[in-house]
C-alpha positions in Angstrom: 15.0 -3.0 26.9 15.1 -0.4 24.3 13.1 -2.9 21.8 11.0 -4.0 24.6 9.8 0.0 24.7 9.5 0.5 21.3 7.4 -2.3 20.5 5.1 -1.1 23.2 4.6 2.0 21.6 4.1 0.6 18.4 1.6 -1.5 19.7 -0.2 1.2 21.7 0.0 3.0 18.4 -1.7 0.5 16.5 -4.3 0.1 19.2 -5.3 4.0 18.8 -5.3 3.8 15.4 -7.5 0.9 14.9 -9.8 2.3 17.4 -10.2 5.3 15.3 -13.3 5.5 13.4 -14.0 7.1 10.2 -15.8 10.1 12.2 -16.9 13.1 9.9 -14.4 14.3 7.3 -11.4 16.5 9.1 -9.2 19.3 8.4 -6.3 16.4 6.9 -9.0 14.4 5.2 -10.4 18.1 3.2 -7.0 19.5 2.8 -6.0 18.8 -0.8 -3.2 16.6 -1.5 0.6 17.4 -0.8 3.7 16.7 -2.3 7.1 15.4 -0.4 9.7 14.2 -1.0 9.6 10.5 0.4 12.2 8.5 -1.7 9.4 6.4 -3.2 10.1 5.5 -7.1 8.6 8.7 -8.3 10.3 10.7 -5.2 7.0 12.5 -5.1 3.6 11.4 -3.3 0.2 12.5 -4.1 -1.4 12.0 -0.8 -0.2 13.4 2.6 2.4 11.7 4.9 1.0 9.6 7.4 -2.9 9.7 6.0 -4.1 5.9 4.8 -3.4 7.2 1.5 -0.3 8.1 2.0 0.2 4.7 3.8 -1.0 3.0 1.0 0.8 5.3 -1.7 4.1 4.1 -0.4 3.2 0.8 0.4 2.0 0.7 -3.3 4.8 2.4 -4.9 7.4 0.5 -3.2 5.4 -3.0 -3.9 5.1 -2.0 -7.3 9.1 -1.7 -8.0 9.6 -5.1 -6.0 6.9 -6.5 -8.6 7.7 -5.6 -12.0 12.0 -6.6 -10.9 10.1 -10.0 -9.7 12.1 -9.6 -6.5 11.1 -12.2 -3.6 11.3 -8.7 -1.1 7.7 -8.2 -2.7 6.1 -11.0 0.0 6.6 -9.0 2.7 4.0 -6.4 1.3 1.5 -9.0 0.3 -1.1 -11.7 1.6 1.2 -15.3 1.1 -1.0 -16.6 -1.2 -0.3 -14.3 -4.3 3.4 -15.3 -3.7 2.4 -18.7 -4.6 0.9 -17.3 -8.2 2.9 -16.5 -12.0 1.8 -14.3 -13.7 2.9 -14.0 -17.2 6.1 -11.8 -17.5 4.1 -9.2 -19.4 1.5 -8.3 -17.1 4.4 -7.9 -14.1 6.5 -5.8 -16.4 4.0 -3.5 -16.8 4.1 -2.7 -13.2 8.1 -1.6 -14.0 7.9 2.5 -13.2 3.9 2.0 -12.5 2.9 4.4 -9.5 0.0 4.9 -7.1 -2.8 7.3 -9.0 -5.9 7.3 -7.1 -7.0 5.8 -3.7 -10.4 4.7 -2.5 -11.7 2.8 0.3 -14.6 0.1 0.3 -14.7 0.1 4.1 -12.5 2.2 7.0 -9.9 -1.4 6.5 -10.7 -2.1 2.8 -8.5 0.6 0.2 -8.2 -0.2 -3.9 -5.5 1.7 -5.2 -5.5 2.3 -9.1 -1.7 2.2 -10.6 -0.7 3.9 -13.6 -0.9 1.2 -15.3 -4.3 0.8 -14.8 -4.3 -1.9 -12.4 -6.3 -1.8 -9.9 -4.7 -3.7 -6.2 -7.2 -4.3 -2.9 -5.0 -3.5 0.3 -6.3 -4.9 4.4 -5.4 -2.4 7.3 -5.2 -4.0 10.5 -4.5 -1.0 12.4 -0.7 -1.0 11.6 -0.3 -1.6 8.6 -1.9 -2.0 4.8 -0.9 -5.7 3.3 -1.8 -6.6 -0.7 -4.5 -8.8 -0.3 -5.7 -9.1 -3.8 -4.0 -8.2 -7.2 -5.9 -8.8 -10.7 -3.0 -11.4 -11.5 -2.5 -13.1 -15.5 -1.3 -16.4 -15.2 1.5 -17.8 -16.5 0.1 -21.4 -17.2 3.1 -22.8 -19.5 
């Protein structure tokens, strides 16, 4: 019953928050950036808790981690098909201690983060949550 209930308010949650347009820029979206502790691999974020940015930071950061080790956990944060690509060793290594730097959105469901490394990764929000759809992958072909 207790699972029953908090599915339903996840779900009701996600309804709200898809609902939500981009309306004229808030106090949270003009507040400068804060820093908390979150346990992400820096232990620091850039972007507010609970923002898309700060959604996508640790979505990013943790993805980025799974990435660069080459652990299978890293499907769970992207789009099935890029689990099916190799890329070549060096360009997932360089993604070992890379970190969200910048955020920006194409539309209100469309956000690009731009690692430290200077890789650039396209993220889909469908309300609940942001899922790797594209990565600017270097195959491994032999």
């Amino acid at each position: 019953m207790l699972v029953v209930a908090t599915l339903g308010v996840l779900a009701a949650l996600a309804v709200v928050d898809a609902l939500r347009s981009n309306p004229a820029p808030s106090a949270a979206a003009t507040t400068p950036p804060t820093k908390t502790r979150l346990g992400s691999p820096t232990n620091t974020t850039l972007f507010a808790f609970g923002s898309r940015k700060g959604d996508i930071e640790d979505i990013g950061n943790t993805w980025a981690a799974l990435y660069a080790a080459g652990d299978p956990k890293v499907c769970s944060y992207m789009d099935h098909r890029l689990c099916k690509l190799e890329p070549r060793p060096r360009f997932r290594a360089s993604f070992d201690g890379a970190t969200v730097q910048d955020i920006g959105f194409l539309k209100n469901y469309l956000g690009v983060a731009t690692f430290s490394n200077d890789v650039q990764v396209k993220f889909f929000g469908d309300g609940g949550t942001w899922t790797i759809i594209e990565v600017p992958v270097i195959l491994n072909h032999g």
